[in-house]
Backbone bond lengths (Angstrom), bond angles and torsions (degrees), N, CA, C in turn:
res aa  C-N    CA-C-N  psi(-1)  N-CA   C-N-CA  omega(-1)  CA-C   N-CA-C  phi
1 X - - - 1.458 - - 1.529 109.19 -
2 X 1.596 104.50 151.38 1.590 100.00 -165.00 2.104 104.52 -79.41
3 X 1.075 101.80 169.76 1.391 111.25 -174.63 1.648 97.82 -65.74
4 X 1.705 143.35 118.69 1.230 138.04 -172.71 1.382 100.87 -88.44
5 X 1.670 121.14 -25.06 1.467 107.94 -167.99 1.757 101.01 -66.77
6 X 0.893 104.25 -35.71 1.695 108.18 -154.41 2.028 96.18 -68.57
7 X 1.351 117.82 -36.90 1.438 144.35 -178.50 2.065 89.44 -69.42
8 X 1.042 112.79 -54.34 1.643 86.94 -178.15 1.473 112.05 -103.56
9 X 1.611 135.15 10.89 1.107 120.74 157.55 1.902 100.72 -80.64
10 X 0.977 128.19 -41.25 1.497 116.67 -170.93 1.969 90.01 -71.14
11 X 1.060 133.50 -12.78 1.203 111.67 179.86 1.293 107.58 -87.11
12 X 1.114 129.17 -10.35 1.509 129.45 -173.51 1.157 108.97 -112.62
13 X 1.417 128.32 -7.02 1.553 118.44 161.79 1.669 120.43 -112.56
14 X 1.368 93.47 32.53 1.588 80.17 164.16 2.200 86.86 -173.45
15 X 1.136 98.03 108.96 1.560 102.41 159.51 1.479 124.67 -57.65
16 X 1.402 105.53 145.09 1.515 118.50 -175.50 1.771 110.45 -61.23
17 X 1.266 126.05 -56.89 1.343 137.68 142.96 1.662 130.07 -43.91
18 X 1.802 112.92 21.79 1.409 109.76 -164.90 1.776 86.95 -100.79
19 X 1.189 106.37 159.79 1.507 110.07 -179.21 1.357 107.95 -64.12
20 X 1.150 121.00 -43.49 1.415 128.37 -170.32 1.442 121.96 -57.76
21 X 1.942 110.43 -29.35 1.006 116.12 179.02 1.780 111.52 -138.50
22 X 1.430 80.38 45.48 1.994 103.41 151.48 1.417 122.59 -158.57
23 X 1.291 92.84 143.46 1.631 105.80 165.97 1.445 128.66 -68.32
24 X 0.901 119.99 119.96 1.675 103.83 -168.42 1.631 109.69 -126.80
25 X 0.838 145.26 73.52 1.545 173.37 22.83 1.706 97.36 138.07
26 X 1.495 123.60 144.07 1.268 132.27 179.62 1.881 92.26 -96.56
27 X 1.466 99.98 133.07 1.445 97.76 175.79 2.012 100.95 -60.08
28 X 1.398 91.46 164.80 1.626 109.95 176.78 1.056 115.47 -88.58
29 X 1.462 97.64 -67.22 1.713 115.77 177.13 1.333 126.39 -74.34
30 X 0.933 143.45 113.31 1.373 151.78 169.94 1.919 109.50 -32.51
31 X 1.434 106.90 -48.39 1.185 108.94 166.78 1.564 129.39 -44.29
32 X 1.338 102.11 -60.69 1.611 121.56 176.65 1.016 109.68 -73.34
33 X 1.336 144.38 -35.87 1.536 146.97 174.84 2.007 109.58 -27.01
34 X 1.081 107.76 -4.37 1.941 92.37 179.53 1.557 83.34 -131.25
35 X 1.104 138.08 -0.46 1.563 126.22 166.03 1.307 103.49 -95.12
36 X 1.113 123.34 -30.48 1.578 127.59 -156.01 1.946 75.49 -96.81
37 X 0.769 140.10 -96.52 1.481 137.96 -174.48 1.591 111.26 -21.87
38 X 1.674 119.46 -56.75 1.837 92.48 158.30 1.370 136.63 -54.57
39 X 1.880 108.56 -29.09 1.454 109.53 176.27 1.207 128.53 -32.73
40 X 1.754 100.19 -63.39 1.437 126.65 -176.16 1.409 101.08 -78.31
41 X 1.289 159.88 -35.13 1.402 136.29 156.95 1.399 117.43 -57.93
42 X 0.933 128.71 -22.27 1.461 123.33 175.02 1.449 114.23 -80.55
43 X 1.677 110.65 -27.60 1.912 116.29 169.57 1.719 90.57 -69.14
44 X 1.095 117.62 -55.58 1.581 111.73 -162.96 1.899 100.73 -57.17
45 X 0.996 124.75 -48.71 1.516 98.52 -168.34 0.999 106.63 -98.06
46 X 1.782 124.99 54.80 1.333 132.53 147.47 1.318 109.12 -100.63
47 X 1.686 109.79 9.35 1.391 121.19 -165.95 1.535 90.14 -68.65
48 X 1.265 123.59 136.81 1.841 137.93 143.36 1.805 75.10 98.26
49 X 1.376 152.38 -30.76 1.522 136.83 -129.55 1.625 97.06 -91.01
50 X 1.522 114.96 -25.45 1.421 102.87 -179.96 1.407 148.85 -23.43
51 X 1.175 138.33 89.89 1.624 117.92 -169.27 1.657 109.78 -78.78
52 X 1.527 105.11 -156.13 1.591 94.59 -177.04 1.595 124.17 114.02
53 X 1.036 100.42 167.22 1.816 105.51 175.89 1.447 81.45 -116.30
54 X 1.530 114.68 121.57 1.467 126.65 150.39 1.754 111.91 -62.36
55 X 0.989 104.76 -39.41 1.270 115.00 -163.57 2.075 112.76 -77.45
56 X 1.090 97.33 -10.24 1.489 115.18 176.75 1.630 121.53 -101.09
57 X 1.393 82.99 -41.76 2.219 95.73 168.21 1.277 85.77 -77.87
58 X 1.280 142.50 -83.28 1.245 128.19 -161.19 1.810 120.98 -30.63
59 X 1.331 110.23 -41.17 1.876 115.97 -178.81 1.432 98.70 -82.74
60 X 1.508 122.64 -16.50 1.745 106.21 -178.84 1.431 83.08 -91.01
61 X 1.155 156.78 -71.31 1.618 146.10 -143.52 1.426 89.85 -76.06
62 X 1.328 153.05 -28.97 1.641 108.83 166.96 1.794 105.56 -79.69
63 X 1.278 115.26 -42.53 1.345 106.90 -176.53 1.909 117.68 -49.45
64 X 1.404 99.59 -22.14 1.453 98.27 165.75 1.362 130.25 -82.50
65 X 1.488 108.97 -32.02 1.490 127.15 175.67 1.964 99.08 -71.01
66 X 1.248 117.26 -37.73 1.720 106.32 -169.95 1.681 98.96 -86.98
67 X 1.847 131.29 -11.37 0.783 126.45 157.82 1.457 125.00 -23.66
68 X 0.881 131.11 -52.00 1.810 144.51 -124.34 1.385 140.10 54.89
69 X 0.840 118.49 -54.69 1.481 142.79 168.81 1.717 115.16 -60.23
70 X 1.021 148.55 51.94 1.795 145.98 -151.01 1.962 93.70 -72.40
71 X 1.320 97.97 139.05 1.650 112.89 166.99 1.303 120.04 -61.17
72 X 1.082 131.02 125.15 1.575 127.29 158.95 1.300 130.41 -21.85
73 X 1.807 111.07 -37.09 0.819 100.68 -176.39 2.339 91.25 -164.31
74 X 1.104 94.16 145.40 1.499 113.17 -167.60 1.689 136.71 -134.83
75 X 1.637 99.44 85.49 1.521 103.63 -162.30 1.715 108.82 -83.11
76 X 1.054 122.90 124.06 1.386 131.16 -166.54 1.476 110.87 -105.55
77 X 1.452 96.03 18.46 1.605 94.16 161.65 1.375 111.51 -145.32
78 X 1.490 124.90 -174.79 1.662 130.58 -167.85 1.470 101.00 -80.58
79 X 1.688 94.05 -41.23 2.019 100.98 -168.78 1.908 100.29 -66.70
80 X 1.162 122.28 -33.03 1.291 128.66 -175.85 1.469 111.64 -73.26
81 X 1.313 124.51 -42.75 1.784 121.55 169.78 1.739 95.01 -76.39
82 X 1.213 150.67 -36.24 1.212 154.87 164.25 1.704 89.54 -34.14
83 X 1.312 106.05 -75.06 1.603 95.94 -144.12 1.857 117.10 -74.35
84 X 1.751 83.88 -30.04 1.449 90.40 169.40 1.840 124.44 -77.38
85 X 1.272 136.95 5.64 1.202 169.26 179.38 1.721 92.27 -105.47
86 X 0.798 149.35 -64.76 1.668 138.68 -169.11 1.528 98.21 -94.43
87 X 1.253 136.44 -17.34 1.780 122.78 153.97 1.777 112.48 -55.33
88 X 1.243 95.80 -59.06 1.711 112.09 173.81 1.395 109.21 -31.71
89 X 1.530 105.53 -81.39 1.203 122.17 -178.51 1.557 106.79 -44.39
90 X 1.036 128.15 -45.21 1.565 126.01 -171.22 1.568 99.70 -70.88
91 X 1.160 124.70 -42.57 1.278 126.53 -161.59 1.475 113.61 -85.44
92 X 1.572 113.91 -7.76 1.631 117.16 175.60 1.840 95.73 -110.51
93 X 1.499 136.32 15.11 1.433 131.37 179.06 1.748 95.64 -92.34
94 X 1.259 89.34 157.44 2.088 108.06 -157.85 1.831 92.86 -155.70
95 X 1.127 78.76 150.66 1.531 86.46 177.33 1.412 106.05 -112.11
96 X 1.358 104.64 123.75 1.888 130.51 -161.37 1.522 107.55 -68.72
């Protein structure tokens, strides 16, 4: 198993949304250019806002990566298995 300290000190000194370690793209389209320009201000002042145990996402994303097999798809928070768990549920209800 990979070393976790080294996996949550680089996670805690540099945010996913930090300038330093994103690309942040000139719109294309002239159209999209003021949606695509709120997008990316609204990723940027999630800069520092994260809550969470770094230290817990960090041991599920290697424990998922040394898995083998990776999920389709991977909510890394409570509100995210919450919401996707009551889509489900809504989407398998029938009237009896």
């Amino acid at each position: 198993m990979r070393h976790l300290d080294d996996v949550s000190r680089a996670s805690s000194a540099e945010s996913l949304v930090e300038d330093s370690s994103t690309i942040w793209p000139e719109p294309q389209i002239d159209d999209h250019a003021e949606c695509a320009n709120q997008t990316i201000e609204g990723w940027r002042s999630t800069n520092g806002q994260k809550g969470g145990d770094r230290a817990m996402l960090a041991q599920a994303l290697v424990a998922l990566s040394d898995a083998g097999g990776l999920p389709l798809r991977f909510f890394a928070t409570v509100q995210g298995q919450m919401d996707v768990h009551r889509e489900l549920s809504a989407s398998l209800s029938y009237d009896a």
